[in-house]
C-alpha positions in Angstrom: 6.8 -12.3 3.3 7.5 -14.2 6.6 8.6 -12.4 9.9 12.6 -12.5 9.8 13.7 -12.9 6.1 16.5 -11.6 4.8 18.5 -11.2 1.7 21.0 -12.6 -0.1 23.3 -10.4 2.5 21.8 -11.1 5.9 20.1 -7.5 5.5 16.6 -7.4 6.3 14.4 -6.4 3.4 12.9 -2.4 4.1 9.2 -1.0 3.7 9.8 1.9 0.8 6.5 3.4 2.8 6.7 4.0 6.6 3.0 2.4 7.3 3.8 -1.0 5.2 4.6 -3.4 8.0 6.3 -6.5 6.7 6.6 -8.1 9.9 4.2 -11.3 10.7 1.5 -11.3 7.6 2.1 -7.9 5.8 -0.2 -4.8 6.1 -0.3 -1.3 6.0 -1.0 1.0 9.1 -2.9 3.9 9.8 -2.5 7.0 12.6 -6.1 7.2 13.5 -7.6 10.4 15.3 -8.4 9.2 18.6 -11.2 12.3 18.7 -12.8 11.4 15.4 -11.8 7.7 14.2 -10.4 9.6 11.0 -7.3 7.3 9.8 -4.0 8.9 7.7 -1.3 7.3 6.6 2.3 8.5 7.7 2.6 10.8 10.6 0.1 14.2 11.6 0.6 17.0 13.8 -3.3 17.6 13.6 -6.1 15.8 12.0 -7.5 17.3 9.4 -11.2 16.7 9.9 -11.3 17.5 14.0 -7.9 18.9 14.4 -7.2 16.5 17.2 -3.6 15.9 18.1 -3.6 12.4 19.3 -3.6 9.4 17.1 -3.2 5.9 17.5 -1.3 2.9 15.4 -4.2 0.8 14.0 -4.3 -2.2 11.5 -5.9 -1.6 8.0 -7.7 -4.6 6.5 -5.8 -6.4 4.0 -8.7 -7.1 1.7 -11.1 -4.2 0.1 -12.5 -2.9 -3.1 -11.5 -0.8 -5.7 -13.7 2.5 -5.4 -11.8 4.1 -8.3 -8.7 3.2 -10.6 -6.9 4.9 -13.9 -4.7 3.1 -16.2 -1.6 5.0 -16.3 -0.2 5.1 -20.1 2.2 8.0 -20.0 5.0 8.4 -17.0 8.3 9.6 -16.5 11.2 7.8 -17.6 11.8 4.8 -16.4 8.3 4.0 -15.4 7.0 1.1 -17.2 3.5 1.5 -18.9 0.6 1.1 -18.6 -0.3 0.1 -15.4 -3.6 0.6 -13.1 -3.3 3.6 -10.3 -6.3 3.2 -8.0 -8.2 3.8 -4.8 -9.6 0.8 -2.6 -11.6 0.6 0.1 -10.0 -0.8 2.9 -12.7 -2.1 5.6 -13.6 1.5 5.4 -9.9 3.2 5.1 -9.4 4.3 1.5 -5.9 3.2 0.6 -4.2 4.5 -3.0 -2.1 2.2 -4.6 -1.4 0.3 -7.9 -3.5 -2.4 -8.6 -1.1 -5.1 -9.7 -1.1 -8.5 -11.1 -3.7 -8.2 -13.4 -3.9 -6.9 -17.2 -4.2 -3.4 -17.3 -7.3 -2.5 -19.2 -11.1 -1.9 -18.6 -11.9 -6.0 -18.9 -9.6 -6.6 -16.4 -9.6 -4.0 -14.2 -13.4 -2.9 -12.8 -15.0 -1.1 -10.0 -16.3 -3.3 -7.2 -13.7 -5.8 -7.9 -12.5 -7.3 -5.3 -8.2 -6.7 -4.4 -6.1 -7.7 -1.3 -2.5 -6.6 -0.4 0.3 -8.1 -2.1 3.7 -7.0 -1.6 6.4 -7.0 -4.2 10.6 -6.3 -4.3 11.3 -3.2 -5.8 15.0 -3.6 -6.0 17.8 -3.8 -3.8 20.5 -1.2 -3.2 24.7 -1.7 -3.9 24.9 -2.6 -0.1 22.0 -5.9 -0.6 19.3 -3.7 1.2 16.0 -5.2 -0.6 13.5 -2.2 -0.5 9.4 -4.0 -0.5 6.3 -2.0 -1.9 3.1 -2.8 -2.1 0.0 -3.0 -4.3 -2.9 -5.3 -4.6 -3.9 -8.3 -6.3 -7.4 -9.4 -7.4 -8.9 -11.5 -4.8 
């Protein structure tokens, strides 16, 4: 998504997660422990492997590999199914997320396999306030 779009009503489209930055090429950020390099995502009073108090913004690669992933068949209402939950390596920061874009079954969908970010609409409100989550793609 390029720096500056906007929707249909002039409103700039919203991360639904705090750490998705849409600005420039979209990617997510981390609050990494600036005792122990340990990296969370949203904000931390303490970090829980040193229980350090400062952190610092940093840049989580956009491209990885899935570690671990479920296919998803039952949900609430609403939720369409199935689809692929899954953990991927991030250059070293594990990142959950939906694995999108791709059939959701055991051929399609393997450890090792190779993902980046993708980002995706999720909606938009009754005021035109497009709301953007994220997943990732096979590479």
């Amino acid at each position: 998504m390029p720096s500056g779009s906007e929707t249909a009503t002039g409103t700039a489209p919203v991360p639904v997660v705090s750490y998705l930055v849409l600005e420039g090429e979209p990617h997510l950020e981390a609050q990494e422990c600036t005792a122990c390099g340990a990296r969370f995502f949203d904000r931390r009073n303490a970090c829980a492997s040193c229980f350090g108090t400062d952190f610092r913004s940093v840049p989580v690669a956009t491209e990885g590999e899935v570690t671990a992933f479920t296919i998803v068949s039952l949900a609430a209402p609403g939720i369409q199914v199935p689809f692929v939950a899954g953990v991927v390596d991030c250059g070293g920061t594990s990142v959950r997320g939906n694995i999108i874009n791709v059939e959701p079954d055991p051929e399609h969908v393997t450890l090792g396999m190779k993902v980046r970010l993708a980002t995706y609409s999720m909606g938009v409100d009754a005021a035109g306030t497009e709301a953007i989550g994220f997943g990732f793609e096979p590479a």
